[in-house]
N, C-alpha and C positions, 0 to 999 in steps of 0.2 A: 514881330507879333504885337496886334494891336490888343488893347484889353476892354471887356466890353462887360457886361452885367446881361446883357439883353440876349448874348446868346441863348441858344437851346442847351437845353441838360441832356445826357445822353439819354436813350430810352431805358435803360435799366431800374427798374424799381426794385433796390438793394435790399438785402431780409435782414435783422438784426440779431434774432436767437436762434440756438438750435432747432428749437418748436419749429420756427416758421420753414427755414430751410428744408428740413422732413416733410412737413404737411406740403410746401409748395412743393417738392420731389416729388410724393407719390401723386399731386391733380397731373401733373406732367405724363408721368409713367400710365397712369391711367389714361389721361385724353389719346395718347401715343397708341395704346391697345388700344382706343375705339377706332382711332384714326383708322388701323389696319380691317381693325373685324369690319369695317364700312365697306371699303377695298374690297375683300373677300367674301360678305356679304353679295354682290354688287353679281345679277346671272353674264356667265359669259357672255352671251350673246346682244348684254347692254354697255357692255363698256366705252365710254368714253374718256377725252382727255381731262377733263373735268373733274369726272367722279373715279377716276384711277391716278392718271399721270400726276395730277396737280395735288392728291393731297403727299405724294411722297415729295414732293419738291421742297417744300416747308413743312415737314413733320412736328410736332410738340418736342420734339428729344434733339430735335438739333439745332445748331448756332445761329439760325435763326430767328429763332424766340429767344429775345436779351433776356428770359427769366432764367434760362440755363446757366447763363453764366452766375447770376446772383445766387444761384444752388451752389453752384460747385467751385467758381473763383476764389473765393477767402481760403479754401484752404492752401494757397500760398504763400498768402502775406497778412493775413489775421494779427494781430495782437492777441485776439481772445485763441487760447488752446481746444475752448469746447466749440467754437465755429470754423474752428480748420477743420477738428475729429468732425462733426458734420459734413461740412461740404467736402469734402476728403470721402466718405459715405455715399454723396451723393450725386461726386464724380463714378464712381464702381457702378452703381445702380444705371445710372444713365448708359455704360457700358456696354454692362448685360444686356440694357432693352435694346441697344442700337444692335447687339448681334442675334438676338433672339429676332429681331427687325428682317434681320437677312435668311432664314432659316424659314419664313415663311411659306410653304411653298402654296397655299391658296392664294398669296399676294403675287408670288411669278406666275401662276398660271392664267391670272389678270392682266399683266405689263403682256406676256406671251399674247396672248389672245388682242388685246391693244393693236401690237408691234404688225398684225395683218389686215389689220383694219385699213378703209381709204381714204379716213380721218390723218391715221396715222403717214400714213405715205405720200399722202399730198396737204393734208389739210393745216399739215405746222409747219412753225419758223425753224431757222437753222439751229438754233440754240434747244430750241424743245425736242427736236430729234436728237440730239447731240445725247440729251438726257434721257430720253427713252432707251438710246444702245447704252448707257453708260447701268440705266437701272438693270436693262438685262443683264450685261457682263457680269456686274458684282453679284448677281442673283446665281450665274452659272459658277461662279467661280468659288464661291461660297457649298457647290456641289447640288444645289437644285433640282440639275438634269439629271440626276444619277437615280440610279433604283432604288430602292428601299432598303436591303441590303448594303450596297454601294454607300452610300448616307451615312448609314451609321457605323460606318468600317471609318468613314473620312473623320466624323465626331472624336471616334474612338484615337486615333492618331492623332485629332490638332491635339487633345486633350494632353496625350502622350507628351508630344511635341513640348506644350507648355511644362507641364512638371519636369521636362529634362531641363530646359531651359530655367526653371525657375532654382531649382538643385545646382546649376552651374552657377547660377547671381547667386547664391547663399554661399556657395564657396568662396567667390569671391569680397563679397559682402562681409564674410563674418569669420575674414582673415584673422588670426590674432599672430602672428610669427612674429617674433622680435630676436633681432640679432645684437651683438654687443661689441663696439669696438673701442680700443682707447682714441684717448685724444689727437696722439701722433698718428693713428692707423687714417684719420680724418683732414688731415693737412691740407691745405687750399678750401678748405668750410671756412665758413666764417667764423670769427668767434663768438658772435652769438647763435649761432645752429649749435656749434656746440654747447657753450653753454646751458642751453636749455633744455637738452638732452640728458647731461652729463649727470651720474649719480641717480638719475630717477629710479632705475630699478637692484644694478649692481655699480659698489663703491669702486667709483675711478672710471668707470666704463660708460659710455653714450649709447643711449637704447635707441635699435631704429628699425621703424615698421616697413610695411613695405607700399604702404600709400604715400603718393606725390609729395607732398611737402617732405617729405625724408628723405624720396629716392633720386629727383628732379635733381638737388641740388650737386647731391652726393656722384651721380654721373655727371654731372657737365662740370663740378671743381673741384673734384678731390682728386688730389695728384697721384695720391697710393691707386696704381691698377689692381693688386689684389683685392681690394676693399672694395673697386668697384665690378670686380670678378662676383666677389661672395655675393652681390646684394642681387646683379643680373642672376648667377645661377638659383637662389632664393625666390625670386621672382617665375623664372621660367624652367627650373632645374625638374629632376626626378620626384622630388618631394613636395614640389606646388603647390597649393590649391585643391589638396586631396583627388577625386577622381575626376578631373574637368576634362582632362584628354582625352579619355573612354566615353566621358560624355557630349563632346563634340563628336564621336564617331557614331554613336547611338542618334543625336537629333541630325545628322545629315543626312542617316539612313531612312528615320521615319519621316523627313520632309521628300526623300526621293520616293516613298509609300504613296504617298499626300498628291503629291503632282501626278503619278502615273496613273491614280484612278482618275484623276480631274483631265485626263491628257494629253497631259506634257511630257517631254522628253527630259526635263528635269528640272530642278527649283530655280536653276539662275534661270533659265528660260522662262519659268512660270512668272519671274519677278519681273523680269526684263520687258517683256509683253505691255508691263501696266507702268511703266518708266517711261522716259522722254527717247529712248537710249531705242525702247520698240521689240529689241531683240537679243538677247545672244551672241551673236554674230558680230551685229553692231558694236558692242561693246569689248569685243576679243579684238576689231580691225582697230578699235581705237586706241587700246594700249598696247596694243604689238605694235601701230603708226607712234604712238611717241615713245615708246622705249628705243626704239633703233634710231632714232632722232636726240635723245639723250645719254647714249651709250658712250661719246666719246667726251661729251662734257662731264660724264658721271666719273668717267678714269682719270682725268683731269685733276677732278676734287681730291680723286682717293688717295691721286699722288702728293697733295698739298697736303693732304693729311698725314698722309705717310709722312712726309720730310719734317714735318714738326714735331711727332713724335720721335723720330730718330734724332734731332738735337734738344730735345728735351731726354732720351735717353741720357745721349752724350753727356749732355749736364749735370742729372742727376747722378753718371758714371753706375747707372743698371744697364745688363743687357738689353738690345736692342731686337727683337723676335723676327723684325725682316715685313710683320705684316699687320694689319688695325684688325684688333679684336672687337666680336660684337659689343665688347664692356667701354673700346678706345673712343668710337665715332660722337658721342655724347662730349666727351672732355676737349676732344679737340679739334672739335668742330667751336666749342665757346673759345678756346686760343683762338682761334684764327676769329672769329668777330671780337674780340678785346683787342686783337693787333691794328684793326681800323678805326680804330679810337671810339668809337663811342661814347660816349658818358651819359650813361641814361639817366642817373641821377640829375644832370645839370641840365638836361633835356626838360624834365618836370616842369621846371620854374616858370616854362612859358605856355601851359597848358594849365591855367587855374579852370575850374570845372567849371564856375556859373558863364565864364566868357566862352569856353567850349559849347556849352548846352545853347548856349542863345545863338551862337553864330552857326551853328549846324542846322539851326531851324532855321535862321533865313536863308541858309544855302540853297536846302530842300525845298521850301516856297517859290524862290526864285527859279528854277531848273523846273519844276513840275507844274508851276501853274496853280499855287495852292498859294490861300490866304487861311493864317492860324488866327485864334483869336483866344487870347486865356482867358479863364472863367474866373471870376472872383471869389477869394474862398470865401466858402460862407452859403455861396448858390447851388452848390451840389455838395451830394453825400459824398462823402469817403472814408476809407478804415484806415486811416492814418492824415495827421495835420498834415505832414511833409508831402502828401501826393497832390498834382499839380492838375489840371486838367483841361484841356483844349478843344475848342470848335474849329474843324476844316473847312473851309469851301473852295467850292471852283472857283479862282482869281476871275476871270471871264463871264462865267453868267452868276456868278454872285450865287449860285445853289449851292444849299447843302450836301456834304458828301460823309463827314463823318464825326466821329470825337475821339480824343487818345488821351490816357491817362501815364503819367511819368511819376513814378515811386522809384529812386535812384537811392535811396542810402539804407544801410544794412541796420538791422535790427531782433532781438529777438524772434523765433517761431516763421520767419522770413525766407522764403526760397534763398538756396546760395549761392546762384551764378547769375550769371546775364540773362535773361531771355523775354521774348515778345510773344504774347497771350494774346489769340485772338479772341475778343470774347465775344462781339457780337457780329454776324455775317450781317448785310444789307439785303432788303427785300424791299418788298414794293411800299412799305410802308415807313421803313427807317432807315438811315445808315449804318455802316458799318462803326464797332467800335475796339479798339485796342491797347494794348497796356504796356507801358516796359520797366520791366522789374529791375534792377539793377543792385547792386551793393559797392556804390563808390561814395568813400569817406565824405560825412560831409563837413561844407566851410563854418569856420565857428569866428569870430566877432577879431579875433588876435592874427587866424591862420587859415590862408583861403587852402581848400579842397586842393591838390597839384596831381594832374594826370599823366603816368607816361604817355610815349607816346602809341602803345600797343593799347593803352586804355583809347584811347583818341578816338583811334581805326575804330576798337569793338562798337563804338557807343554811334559812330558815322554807320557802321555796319548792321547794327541792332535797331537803328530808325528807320533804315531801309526797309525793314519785316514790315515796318506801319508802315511807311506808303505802299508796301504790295498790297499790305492787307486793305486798306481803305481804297487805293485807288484799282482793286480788280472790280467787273463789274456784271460780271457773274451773278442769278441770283438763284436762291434753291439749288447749294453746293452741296448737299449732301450725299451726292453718287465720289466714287474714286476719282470719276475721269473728268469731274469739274473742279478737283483740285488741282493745285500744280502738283506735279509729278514732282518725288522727290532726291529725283537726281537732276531735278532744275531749282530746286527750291533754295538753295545758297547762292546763284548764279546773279540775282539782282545785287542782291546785299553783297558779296564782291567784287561787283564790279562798281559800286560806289565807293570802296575802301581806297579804291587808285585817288580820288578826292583827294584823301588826307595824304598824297607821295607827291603836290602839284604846288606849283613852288605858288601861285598865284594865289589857292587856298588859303595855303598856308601860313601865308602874310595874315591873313581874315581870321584864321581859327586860335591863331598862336600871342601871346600879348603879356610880358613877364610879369611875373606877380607885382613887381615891386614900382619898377620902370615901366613898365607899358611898351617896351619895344619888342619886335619883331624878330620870330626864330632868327637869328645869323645865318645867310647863304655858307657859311664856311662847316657848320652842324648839320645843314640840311642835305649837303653833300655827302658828308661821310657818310649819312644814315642811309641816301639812296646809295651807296655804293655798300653799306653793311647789308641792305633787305636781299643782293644775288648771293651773297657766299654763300657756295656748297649749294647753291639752290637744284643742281642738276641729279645731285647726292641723294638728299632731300628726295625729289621726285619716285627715282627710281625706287624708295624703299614704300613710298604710296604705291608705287604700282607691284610690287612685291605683296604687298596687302591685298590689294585689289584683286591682284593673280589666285592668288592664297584661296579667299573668299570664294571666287569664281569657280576654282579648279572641286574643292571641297564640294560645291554645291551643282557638279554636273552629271554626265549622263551616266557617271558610274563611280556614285562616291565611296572613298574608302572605307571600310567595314572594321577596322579596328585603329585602337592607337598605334600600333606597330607603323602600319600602314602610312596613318598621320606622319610619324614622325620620318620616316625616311623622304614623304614630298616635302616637307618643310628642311631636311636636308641638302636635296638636291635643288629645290625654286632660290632658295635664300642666294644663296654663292652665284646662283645662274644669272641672277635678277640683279642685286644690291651689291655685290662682288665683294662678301664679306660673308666668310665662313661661317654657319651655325654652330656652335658649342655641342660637343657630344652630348647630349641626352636632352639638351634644351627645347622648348617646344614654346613656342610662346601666344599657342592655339589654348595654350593652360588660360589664357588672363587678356585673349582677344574679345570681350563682352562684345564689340558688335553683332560678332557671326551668332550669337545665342538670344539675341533679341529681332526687334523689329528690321534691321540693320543689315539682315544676313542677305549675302550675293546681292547687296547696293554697296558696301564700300567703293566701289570705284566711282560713285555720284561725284565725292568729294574733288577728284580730277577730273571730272567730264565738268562739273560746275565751274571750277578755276579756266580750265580752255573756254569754254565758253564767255566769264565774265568779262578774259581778257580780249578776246573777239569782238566784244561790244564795244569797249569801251575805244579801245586799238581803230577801228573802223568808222567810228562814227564820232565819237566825243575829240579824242586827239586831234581828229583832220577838222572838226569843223567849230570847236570852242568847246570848252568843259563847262561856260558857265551859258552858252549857246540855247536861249529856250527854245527854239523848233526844233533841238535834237530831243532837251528835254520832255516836252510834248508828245512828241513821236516817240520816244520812250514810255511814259505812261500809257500813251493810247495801244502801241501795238507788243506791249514786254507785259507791263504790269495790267492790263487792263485785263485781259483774256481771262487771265487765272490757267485755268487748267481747260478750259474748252478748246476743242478740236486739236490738231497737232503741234504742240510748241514751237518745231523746227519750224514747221511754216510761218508763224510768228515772228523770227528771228530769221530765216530768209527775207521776211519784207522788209524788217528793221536794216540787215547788212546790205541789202539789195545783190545777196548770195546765200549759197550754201554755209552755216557755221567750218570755221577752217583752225588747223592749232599754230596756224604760223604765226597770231597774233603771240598767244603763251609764251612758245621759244623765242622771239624776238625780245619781250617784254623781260624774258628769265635772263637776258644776255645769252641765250645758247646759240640762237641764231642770229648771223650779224647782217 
């Protein structure tokens, strides 16, 4: 990264108070309404692409216009609390318009009237028709074409739909259960878990909830099985969550309502349709094709599992039950990766953060054909000293492509996970721009920043977002089908994470804090031999998930909890070969299926086969740091975005059909 002063500032003209954010929200909200009534104004019988197609391409309300983001970005990473409560505000508002946007229907009976035009059929490029079906589709699928009647029977349902869903995140959300055990009931905890726990609410006893940091640790190292009996039955028992399971049986029903007036044969199909995945079908052939291909590595595990707990029995001289409870597979699945030594702790020392951040940017430059250039601070606005901020361009013709912003260390009022913001889309006028939020410790004067190596991956993974984002080239994304689909959309950014398992990388990324030498071949080993245990185990209980999800959301979902809970009886033991707990249901506390999420869980494995198919086919056989692979990745992976059919995209890159023998080879299940 060269550093320059002379670069360009991104386009975003940042707001500083609430006032400004509101007043610029509603010029927004407003031009966005005239934009349409122009459209709808507009006699049938004059439509053109001009005065129809083209203003919905670039609307005033979408990412487009970098003033969106300056409304509504700070409320993640703000300092000030009245400019988050704002743009937090004026994220909702921009919302509404965008769906109040789709519910138009003098605006589809414009695109309609368009779409038989001889403009339309002969007179555009590939890309503009792409977005003409893509404006129709969301316009029909939004219920458009429906009666009057029809319409507001669909309103009345999404409406529905949402308040079950939002009843079910409040249950979960605003869990307060706390269980109590002693200190000895906790054995294999640390002693500072306990600790810190210990006495809070009853003398002598450690209180513990039933969110992650409590329950994470408590199944994969507390020796006592009853203890971690209580916390799974707690979690997914009869008493859960209050009425969540009746409420996954009520929103399955009104999304199968939903689909049939719109129709569909049912909600996985209605999703599937607008996935990468196409169909239904597609998506049944592909994990019925890797379950039967993992079924015999998956018995494999259960037996390795099994034998550790029977001389851990033995040891502790408890009975021994013959078979791994759903409470067991947590605890000793972490025995069997402690028995390959790992030491993550010792791992740290050679991942200080500033050498990680800089050498991951020139990994990316080099592979994609990107020159970065930092901005000096001082040259551009930002709501925080510590964020850093970058000029792209194409290495080649020396053009602009975009800017990314890096705000990496936690703080007050601060988003609290990982993740990448896209905040400005590229059009004909500017680049794209991006953001990555992060919360890793930062380096202070005495003690540089140390990352494991699972931070490594996330932060190799999470830069991947930016290069999709800046290098797709796509422009007026505002339809469905010019985004990536998203059960492709972890597919890049996984298959860069292989980066960080490559012994040649990892010479580059790796540099001990103190010595400056080079992870040891002898750690680097173990850890690739730690990333397959259980991996086959693993799999199969994603595709149990995925199953789950799917079966719930078909052409005849079940109508009560009762109902619920007997498929979650019989899939469980069918699938994962581990029996479900009498009354347990763990549809109590699956938030996927009651969000945006529902019947796509299986993206997360259609994304993994895929990322390893890329990388398996092209990178391994022909150099990982090979820039005509990486070129040919940009141009035909990331550039597309979500125009026309992915697969196709990824047929020209494999110079094949996508295949999962790359996955099982890569998992060690296939040799």
């Amino acid at each position: 990264t060269s550093s320059a002063s002379a670069a360009v500032v991104p386009p975003i003209l940042w707001l500083l108070t609430p006032q400004e954010i509101e007043e610029a929200t509603q010029t927004i909200l407003t031009a966005t309404k005239r934009n349409l009534d122009e459209i709808a104004s507009t006699p049938l019988s004059d439509v053109t692409f001009e005065n129809t197609i083209r203003k919905l391409m670039c609307p005033p309300n979408y990412k487009t216009n970098p003033q969106i983001a300056a409304c509504k970005f700070l409320q993640h990473c703000s300092p000030d609390a009245q400019i988050r409560e704002a743009a937090s505000n004026a994220g909702k508002l921009f919302a509404k318009s965008r769906v109040e946007g789709r519910m138009r229907s003098d605006v589809y009976e414009r695109v309609v009237a368009f779409s038989t035009t001889e403009e339309c059929q002969h007179g555009l490029g590939e890309y503009e028709r792409h977005f003409v079906k893509a404006s129709l589709q969301d316009f029909e699928r939004a219920g458009l074409a429906l009666s009057r009647e029809d319409s507001a029977e669909l309103q009345r349902l999404l409406e529905e739909d949402s308040k079950v869903c939002s009843a079910y995140g409040k249950n979960l959300g605003g869990d307060a259960t706390k269980l109590f055990f002693a200190p000895e009931e906790l054995k294999g905890c640390t002693e500072d878990f306990i600790q810190e726990r210990l006495g809070k609410d009853v003398e002598g006893k450690c209180t513990i909830s039933l969110k992650y940091p409590d329950i994470i640790p408590i199944g994969q190292t507390c020796e006592v099985a009853e203890t971690r009996r209580k916390v799974s039955e707690a979690r997914e028992g009869m008493n859960a969550y209050k009425n969540n399971l009746e409420l996954v049986a009520e929103g399955v029903q009104l999304r199968k309502q939903i689909v049939t007036l719109l129709g569909y044969p049912s909600w996985a199909e209605y999703i599937c349709t607008k996935r990468m995945s196409g169909s239904f079908q597609a998506v049944d052939e592909f994990l019925t094709n890797l379950q039967t291909k993992l079924e015999a590595a998956g018995k494999d595990d259960y037996e390795t599992l099994l034998r550790l707990k029977k001389d851990h029995c033995r040891d502790m001289d408890i009975v021994f039950d013959g078979k791994l409870n759903a409470w067991d597979t947590g605890y000793y699945g972490n025995e069997l990766l402690k028995s390959k030594g790992v030491d993550s702790e010792k791992i740290r020392e050679y991942f200080p953060l500033d050498h990680v951040v800089s050498t991951t940017m020139e990994i990316y430059q080099e592979l994609l054909g990107l020159t970065f250039t930092e901005l000096l601070q001082g040259t551009y606005w930002s709501w925080h000293k510590e964020v850093r901020c970058f000029h792209v361009k194409d290495t080649a013709s020396d053009n602009s492509i975009g800017h990314f912003y890096l705000d990496l260390h936690p703080r007050d009022g601060k988003y609290g996970h990982a993740a990448i913001f896209h905040l400005v889309k590229h059009n004909s006028t500017h680049g794209a721009v991006d953001c990555m939020l992060c919360n890793l410790p930062a380096s202070t004067e005495g003690k540089p920043s140390l990352l494991r190596h699972q931070n490594v991956v996330t932060f190799f993974h999470e830069f991947g977002h930016i290069m999709h984002g800046l290098c797709s080239e796509g422009i007026g994304n505002s339809t469905r089908l010019a985004k990536c689909p998203r059960d492709f959309v972890e597919a890049p950014s996984q298959m860069l994470e292989n980066w960080c398992w490559q012994k040649s990388i990892l010479e580059r990324l790796s540099k001990h804090y103190q010595t400056g030498v080079k992870l040891p071949d002898a750690m680097l080993n173990d850890m690739i031999q730690a990333k397959h245990v259980n991996v086959a185990f693993g799999s199969l209980r994603q595709i149990y998930l995925s199953r789950l999800d799917l079966e719930i959301h078909g052409p005849h979902p079940p109508k009560t909890a009762e109902v619920l809970q007997s498929l979650v009886d019989k899939l469980r033991p069918a699938i994962t070969l581990v029996e479900n707990p009498p009354g347990n249901n763990m549809l109590r506390t699956f938030g996927h299926l009651m969000n945006q999420y529902s019947a796509s869980y299986y993206g997360y494995m259609w994304a993994e086969v895929l990322s390893a198919d890329m990388f398996a086919t092209r990178f391994e056989k022909e150099g990982v740091m090979n820039p005509k692979v990486g070129m040919d990745y940009r141009k035909m992976v990331l550039a597309p975005g979500g125009t026309h059919n992915i697969t196709d995209h990824l047929t020209k890159f494999l110079g094949r059909p996508p295949s999962n023998e790359a996955f099982l080879k890569s998992r060690g299940i296939l040799k």
